[in-house]
N, C-alpha and C positions, 0 to 999 in steps of 0.2 A: 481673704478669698470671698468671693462673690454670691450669695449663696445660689442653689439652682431655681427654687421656689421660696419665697418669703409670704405669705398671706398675714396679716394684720388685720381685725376684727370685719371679717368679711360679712356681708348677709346679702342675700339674693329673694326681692320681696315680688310677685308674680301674682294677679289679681290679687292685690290680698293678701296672700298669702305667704309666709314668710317661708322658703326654700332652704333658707342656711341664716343660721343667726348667730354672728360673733363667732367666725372662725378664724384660730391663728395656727398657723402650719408653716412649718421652716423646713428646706428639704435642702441638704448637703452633698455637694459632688460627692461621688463613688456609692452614695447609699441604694438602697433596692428597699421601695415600701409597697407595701399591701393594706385597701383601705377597703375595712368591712364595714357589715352594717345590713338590716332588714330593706326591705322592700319599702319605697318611701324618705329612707334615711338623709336622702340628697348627695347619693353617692353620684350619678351622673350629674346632675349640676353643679357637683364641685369640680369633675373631670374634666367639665364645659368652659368653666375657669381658668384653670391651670393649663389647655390647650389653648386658651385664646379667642376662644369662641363665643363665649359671652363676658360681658363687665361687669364685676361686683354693683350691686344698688348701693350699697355703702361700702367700707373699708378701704384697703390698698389690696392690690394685686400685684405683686411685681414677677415675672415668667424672666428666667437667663439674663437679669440683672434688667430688666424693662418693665416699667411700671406701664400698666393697662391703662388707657385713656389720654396716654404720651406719649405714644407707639404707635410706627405705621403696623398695624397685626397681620396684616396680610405677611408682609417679612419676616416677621416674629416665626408666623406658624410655619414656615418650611425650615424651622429647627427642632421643630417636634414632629414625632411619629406620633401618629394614633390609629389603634384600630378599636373597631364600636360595630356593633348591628349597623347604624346610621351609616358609616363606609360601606359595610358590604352590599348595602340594600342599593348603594347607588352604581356599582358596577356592573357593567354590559356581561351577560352572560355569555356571550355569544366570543368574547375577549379571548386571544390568550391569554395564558398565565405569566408568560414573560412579558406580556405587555402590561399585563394590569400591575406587576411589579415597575415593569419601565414608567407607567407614565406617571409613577408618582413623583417622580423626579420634577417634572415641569408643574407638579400642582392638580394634573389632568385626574380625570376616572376612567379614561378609555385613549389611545392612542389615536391620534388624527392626523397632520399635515407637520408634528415638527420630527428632527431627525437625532437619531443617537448615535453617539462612538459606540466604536466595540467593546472599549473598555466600562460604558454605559451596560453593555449588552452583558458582559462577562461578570460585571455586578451581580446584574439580576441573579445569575446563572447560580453564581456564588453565594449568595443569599439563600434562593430555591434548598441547593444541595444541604443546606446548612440546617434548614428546618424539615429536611427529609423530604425533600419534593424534586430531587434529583428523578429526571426522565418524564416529569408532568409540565412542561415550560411549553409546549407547543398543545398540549387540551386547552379544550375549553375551560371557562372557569363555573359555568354553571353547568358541565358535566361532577364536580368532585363534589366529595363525600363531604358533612360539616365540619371534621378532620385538619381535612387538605385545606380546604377555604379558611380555615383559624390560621394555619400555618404561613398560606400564601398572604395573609393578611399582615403579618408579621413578618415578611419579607418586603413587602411593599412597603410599612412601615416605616423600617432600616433603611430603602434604599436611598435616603437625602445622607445618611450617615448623620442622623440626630442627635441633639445633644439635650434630651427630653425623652421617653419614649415612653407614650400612655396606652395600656392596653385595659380594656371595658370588659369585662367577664367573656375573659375569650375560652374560658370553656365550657359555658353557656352551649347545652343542648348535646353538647358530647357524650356517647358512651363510655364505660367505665375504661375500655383500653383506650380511645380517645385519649379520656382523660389525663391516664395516666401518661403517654405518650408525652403530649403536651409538658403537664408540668416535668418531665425528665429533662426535654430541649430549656423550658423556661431555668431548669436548676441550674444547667449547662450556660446559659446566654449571661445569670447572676455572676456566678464563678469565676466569667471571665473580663478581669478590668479594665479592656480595652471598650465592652460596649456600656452604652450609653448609663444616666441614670432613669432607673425604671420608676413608674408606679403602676401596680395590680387592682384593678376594681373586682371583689367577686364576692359571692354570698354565703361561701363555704371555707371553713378553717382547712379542710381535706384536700384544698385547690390552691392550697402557698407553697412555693417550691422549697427547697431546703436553700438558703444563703440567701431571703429578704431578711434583711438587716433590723426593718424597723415595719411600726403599724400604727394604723389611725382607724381607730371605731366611732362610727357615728350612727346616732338616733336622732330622730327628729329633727332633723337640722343640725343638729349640733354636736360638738366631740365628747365622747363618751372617755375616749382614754388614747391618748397615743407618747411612743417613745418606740426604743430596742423592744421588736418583736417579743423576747425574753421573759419580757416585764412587761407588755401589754397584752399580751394572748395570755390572761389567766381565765379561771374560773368564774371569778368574784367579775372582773370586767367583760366576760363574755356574757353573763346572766342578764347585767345590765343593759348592754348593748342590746340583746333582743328579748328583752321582758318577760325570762322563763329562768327557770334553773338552768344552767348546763355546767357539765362537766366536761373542761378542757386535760386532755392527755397528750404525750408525744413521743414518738419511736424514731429514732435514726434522723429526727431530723425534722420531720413531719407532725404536723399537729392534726385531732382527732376529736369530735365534742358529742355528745351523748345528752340526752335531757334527762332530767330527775326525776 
């Protein structure tokens, strides 16, 4: 079997500067990972990788069995979803919501001159209801709450029917029932094997749903510890990852960190 992601000693050097040094990451159909890490860690430009968006300085890349720098990318990336600040920032507020769902379909950020089936439209529709946006498909999109916009974001996502789906700290700026809200659908979307495989970018142990499978911690560029969430959300590998004590707990399912 093919794997979904393969990375082989990746690094990404920018003035200077090394962004990721020697990373190898292999991601396996049906898994769900969560990849932590401080502020700096090159959690986005690893994300920027593995969507297609940028090309390792050195190593291999390979995304859905296509090696990066062999690949037309532009084809590539309408088999991945992604949602980022960087998406949201680029859609018209003024949009609906069903459309800013629709026109991911064609690659667009705003809907213009092309046409959709119904069963295009009944997509959308279906997606919306899915992430709890049942009745907001005809608002605006820069009427909603940062909530709703996390949500519609991850419906627009899905709607290529992806076989990749990267979402960038989509609970970034959410209130605490935000929050919670969110990772409930996210635990729900893991659970179930028909959708895609995920990966979760975000800075908070408190923000992993129940059913990611596996994790990758990174400082500096580099992988601090990854494997079965299980065995990689400890203590000892969380102190390291962000250069303080903490102390990792878990209830029901859910992991929980405290400093010393």
């Amino acid at each position: 079997m093919t794997d979904v992601l393969d990375l082989v000693d990746v690094s990404v050097v920018r003035d200077g500067k090394k962004l990721l040094a020697g990373i190898d990451w292999r991601i396996a159909d049906g898994e769900r990972w969560v990849v932590l890490g401080p502020n700096g860690a090159g959690k986005t430009t690893l994300l920027q990788i593995v969507a297609a968006q940028m090309h390792p300085t050195a190593g291999t890349a390979s995304v859905l069995g296509d090696t990066l720098g062999k690949v037309d990318v532009f084809e590539l990336r309408t088999r991945i979803g992604l949602t980022s600040a960087a998406v949201d920032a680029r859609l018209p507020g003024r949009e609906k919501v069903r459309d800013v769902v629709l026109s991911a379909a064609y690659g667009k950020v705003a809907r213009w001159r092309e046409t959709y089936e119904a069963a295009d439209t009944g997509r959308a529709d279906d997606l919306l209801a899915w992430w709890g946006m049942e009745g907001f498909a005809d608002r605006q999109y820069g009427t909603l709450s940062s909530g709703e916009r996390k949500r519609a974001l991850v419906a627009r996502a899905l709607m290529t029917d992806p076989e990749l789906l990267l979402l960038d700290e989509p609970a970034s700026g959410l209130d605490l029932g935000g929050r919670e809200d969110l990772v409930r659908r996210l635990a729900n979307h893991a659970a179930d094997p028909a959708s895609p495989v995920t990966v979760l970018v975000t800075h908070h142990v408190e923000e992993i749903p129940p059913g990611f499978t596996h994790a990758l911690l990174l400082r500096q560029g580099a992988v601090v510890a990854s494997g079965p969430t299980e065995l990689t959300l400890t203590s000892e590998n969380l102190s390291a990852c962000y250069g303080i004590p903490l102390q990792v707990q878990t209830y029901e399912g859910r992991y929980y960190a405290r400093g010393l």
